[in-house]
C-alpha positions as CSV (number, residue, x, y, z in Angstrom):
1,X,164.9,0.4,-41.5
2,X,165.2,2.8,-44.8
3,X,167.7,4.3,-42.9
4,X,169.8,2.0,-42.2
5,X,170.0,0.3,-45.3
6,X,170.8,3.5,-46.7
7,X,173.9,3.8,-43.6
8,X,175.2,0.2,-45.1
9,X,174.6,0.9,-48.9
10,X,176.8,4.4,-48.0
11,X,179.5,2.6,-45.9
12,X,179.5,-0.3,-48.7
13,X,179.8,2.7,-52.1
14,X,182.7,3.9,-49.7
15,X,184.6,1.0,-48.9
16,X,184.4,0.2,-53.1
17,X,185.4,3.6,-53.6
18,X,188.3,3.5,-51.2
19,X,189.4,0.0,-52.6
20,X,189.7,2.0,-56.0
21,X,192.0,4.5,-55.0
22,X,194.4,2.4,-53.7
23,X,194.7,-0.6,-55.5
24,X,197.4,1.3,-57.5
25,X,199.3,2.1,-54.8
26,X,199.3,-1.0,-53.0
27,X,200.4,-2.6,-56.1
28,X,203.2,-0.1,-56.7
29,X,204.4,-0.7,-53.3
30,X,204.6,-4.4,-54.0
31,X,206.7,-3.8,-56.7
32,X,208.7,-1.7,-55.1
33,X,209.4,-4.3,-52.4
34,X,210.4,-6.9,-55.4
35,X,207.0,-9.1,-55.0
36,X,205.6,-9.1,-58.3
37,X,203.9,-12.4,-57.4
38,X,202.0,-10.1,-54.7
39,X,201.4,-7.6,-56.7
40,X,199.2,-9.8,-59.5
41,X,197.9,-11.7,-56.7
42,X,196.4,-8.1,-55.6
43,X,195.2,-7.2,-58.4
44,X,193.8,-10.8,-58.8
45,X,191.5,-10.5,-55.5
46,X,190.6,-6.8,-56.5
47,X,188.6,-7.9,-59.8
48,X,187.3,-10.4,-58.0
49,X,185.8,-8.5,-55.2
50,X,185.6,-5.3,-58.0
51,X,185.3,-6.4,-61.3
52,X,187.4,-5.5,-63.8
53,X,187.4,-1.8,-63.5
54,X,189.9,1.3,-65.1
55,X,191.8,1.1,-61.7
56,X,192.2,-2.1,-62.1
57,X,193.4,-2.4,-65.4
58,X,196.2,0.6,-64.3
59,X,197.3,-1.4,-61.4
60,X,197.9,-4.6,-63.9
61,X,199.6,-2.5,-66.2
62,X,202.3,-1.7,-63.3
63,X,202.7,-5.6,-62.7
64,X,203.6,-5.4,-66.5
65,X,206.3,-2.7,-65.9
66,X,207.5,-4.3,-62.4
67,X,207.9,-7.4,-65.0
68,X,209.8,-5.8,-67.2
69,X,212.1,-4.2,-64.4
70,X,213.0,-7.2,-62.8
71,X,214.0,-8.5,-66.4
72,X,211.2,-10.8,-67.2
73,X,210.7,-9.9,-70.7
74,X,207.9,-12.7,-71.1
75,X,205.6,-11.5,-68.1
76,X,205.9,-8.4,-69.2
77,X,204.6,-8.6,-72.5
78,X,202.2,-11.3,-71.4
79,X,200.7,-8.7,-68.1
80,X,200.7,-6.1,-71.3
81,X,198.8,-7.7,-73.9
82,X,196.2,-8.5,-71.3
83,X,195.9,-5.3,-69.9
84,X,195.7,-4.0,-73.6
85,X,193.0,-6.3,-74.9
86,X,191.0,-5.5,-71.6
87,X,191.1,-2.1,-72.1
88,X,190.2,-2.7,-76.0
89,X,187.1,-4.9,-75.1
90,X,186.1,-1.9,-72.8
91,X,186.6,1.2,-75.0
92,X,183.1,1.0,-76.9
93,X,181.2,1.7,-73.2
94,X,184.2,3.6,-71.5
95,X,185.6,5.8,-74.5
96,X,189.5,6.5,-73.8
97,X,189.2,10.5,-73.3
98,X,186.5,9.9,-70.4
99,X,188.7,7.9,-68.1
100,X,192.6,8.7,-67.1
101,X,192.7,5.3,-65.5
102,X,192.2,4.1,-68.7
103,X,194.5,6.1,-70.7
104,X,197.4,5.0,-68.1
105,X,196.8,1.6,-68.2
106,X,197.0,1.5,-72.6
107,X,199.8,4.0,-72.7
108,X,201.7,1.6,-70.2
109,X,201.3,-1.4,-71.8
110,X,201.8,-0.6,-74.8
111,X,204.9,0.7,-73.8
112,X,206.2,-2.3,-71.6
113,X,205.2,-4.2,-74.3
114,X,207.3,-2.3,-76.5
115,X,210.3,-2.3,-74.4
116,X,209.6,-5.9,-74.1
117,X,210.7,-6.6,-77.2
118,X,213.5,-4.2,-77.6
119,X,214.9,-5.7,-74.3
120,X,214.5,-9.1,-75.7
121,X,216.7,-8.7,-78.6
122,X,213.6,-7.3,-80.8
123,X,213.8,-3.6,-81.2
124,X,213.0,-3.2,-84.9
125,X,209.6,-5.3,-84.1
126,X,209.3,-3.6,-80.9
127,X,209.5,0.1,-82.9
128,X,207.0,-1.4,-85.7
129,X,204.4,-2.5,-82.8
130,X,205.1,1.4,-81.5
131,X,204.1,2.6,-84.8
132,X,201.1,0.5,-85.5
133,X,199.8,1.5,-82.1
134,X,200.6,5.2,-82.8
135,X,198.5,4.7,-86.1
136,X,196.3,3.6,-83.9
137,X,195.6,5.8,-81.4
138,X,197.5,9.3,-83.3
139,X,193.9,11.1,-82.3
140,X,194.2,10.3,-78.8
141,X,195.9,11.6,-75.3
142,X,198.3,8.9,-75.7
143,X,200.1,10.1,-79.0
144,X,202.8,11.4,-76.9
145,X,204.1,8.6,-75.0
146,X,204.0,6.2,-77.7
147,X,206.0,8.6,-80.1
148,X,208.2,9.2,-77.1
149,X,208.7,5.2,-76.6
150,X,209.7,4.9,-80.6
151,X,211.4,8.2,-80.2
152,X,213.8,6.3,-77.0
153,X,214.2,3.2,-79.2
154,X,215.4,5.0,-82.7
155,X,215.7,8.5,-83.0
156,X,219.5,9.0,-81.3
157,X,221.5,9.0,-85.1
158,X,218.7,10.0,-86.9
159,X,218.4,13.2,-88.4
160,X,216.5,15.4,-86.2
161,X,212.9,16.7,-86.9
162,X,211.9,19.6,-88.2
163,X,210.6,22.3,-86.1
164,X,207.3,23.4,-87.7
165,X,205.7,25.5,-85.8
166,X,204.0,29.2,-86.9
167,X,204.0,30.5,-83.4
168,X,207.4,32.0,-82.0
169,X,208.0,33.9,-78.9
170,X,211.4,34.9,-77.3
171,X,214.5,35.6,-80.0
172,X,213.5,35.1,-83.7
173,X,214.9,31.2,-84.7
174,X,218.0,30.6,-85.5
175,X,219.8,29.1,-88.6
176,X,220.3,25.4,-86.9
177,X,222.5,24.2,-89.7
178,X,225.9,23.4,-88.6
179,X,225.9,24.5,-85.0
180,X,225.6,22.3,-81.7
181,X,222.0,22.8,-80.5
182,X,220.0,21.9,-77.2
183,X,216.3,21.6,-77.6
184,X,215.2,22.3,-74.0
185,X,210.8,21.4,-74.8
186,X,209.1,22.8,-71.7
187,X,205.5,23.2,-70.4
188,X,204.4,26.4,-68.7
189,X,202.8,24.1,-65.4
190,X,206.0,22.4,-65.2
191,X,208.6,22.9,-62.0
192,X,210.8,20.6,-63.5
193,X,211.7,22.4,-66.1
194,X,211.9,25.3,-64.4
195,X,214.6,23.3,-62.0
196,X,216.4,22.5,-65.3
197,X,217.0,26.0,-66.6
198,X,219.4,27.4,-64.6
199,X,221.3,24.5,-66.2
200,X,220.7,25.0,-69.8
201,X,221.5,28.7,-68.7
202,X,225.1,27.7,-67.4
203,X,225.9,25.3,-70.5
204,X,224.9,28.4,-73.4
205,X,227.0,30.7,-71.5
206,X,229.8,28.2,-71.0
207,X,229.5,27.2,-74.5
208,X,227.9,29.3,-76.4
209,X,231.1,30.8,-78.1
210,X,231.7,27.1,-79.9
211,X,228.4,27.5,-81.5
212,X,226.0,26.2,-79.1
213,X,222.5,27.5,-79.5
214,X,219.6,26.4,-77.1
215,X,215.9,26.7,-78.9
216,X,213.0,25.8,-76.1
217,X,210.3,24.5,-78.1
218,X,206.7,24.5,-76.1
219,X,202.7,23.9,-76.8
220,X,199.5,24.9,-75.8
221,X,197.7,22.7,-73.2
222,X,193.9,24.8,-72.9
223,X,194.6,26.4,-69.8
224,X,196.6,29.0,-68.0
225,X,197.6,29.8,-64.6
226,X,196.3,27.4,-61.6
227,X,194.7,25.7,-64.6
228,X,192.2,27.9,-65.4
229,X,190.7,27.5,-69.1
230,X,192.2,29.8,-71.6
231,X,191.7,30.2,-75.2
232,X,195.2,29.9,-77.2
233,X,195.6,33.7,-77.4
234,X,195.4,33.9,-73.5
235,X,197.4,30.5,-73.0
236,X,200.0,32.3,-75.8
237,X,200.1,35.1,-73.1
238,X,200.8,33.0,-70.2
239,X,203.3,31.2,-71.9
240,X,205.0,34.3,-72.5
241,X,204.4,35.5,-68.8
242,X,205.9,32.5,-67.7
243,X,209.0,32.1,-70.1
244,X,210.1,35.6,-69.2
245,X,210.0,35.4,-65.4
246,X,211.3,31.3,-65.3
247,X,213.8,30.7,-68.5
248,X,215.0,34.7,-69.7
249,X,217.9,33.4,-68.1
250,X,218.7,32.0,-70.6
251,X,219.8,34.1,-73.5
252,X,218.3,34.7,-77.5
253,X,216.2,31.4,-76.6
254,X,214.3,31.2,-79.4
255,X,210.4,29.4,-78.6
256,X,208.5,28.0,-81.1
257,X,205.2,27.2,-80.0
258,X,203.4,24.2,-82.0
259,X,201.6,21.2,-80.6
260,X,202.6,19.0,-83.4
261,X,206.1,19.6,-83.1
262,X,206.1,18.8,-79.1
263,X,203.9,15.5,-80.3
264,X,205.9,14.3,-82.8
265,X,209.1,14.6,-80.4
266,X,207.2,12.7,-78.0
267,X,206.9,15.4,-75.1
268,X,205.3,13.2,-72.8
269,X,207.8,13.9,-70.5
270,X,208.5,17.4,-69.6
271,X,211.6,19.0,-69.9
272,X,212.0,16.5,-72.7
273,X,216.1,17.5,-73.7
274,X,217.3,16.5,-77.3
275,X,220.9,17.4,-78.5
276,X,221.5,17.9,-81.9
277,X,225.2,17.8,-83.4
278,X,226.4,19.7,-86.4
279,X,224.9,17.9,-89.2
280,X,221.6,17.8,-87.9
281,X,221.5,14.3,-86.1
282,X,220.4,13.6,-83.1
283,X,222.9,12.7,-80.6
284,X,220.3,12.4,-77.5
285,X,217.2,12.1,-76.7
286,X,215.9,12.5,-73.0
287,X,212.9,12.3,-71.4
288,X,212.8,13.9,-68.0
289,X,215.2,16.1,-65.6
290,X,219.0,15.8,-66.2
291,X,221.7,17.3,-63.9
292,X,224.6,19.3,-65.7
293,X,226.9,16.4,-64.3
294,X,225.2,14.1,-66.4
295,X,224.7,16.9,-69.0
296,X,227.9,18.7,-69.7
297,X,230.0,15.8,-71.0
298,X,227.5,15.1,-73.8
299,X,228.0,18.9,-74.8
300,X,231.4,19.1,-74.5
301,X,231.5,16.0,-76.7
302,X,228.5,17.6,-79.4
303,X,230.4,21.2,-80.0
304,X,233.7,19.4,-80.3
305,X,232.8,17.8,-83.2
């Protein structure tokens, strides 16, 4: 008898457990398919059966995003602000750095909620409910995508940050001031921006006699290669590993290595691509890949000015 209670309390931890890991993907492929009504309704009958659980709350924050793609501005900041208080009223058992499901599901909604507002015709309150969050949560993992979402909504024709950092590897840094520039921010783990060098490569050479320079700001992340834990000095010596055999293609790139430079251009994103023009403003920002189709216009157009 033991035994076989044990058997169905085993088959029934299993069936909870496989429930978990895909009520995120079910609800993504609703949303994919244009049913945003299934998709709440899924995650409705989930807390039900569940309880409202960190998977749960990441699967409402995508109704909040499908919301927001289909254009329905008031869903979703409604699906937002519920999967935000949610994950408020849970933080003093479930602390935000214990739980990636968790940290997902805030970072989302307060970014639909965000873009919400800036969609609807509110961007100035949409930025100051960015900054308030990122007040918020500064101390937190998701620092970088909030500063990225503000960063999207007003940073192109501002004057660009200042590069802080006191760590530098590749060619010394350049004198920035009246030249085109491409900051190129990549991450050691990250393919993508190994895909994207070859183009930064082509534009430098292409352009580089109009005065466009390429810096390739980076951070630390605690580990090295396959992920292993590595103290800074080590991680410093990956990087370097890494920059040479990926990006030396791409010549006198100077790369400043600072954590609180790649946060506070909201690297959440990697590459993250920012063009600067000649008096210092920033003419894009980009989160994410871009091919040289969609990149070479914007440089032609920043080192002919």
């Amino acid at each position: 008898m033991k035994r076989i209670l044990a058997s169905v309390l085993l088959i029934s931890f299993s069936a909870i457990a496989s429930a978990q890991t895909t009520i995120v993907a079910d609800v993504r492929a609703a949303i994919a398919k244009n049913d945003l009504k299934g998709a709440a309704d899924l995650v409705a009958k989930f807390r039900q059966a569940n309880g409202t659980t960190p998977e749960a709350l990441e699967a409402l924050s995508w109704v909040g995003r499908g919301a927001l793609a289909a254009g329905d501005n008031a869903g979703a900041t409604r699906y937002s602000q519920e999967t935000r208080g949610l994950v408020v009223a849970m933080l003093p058992a479930h602390p935000l750095a214990s739980d990636p499901h968790l940290q997902t599901a805030l970072g989302a909604a307060i970014e639909t909620e965000g873009k919400a507002m800036a969609a609807g015709g509110q961007r100035a309150g949409g930025v100051m409910f960015l900054r308030q969050q990122l007040d918020r949560y500064r101390a937190t993992s998701i620092r970088a995508r909030i500063q990225k979402n503000i960063n999207l909504l007003s940073l192109e024709g501002q004057a660009a940050p200042a590069l802080t950092a006191k760590e530098h590897l590749g060619a010394p840094m350049p004198d920035m001031k009246g030249h085109p520039v491409i900051l190129f921010f990549w991450a050691h783990w990250c393919p993508d921006c190994k895909a994207e060098a070859p183009i930064i490569a082509a534009l430098q050479d292409k352009y580089r006699d109009r005065g466009l320079l390429v810096v390739g700001p980076t951070r630390h992340y605690g580990y090295a290669e396959k992920g292993v834990d590595a103290t800074p000095a080590e991680e410093l010596a990956h990087i370097e590993k890494v920059r040479q055999q990926y990006y030396g293609m791409i010549k006198d790139m100077a790369v400043p290595v600072s954590d609180e430079d790649a946060l506070g251009y909201g690297m959440d994103a990697t590459p993250t691509l920012v063009l600067v023009d000649r008096l210092g403003k920033v003419a894009l920002y980009h989160p994410g890949q871009m091919t040289r189709e969609e990149l070479e216009p914007l440089v032609v157009k920043l080192v002919g000015q």
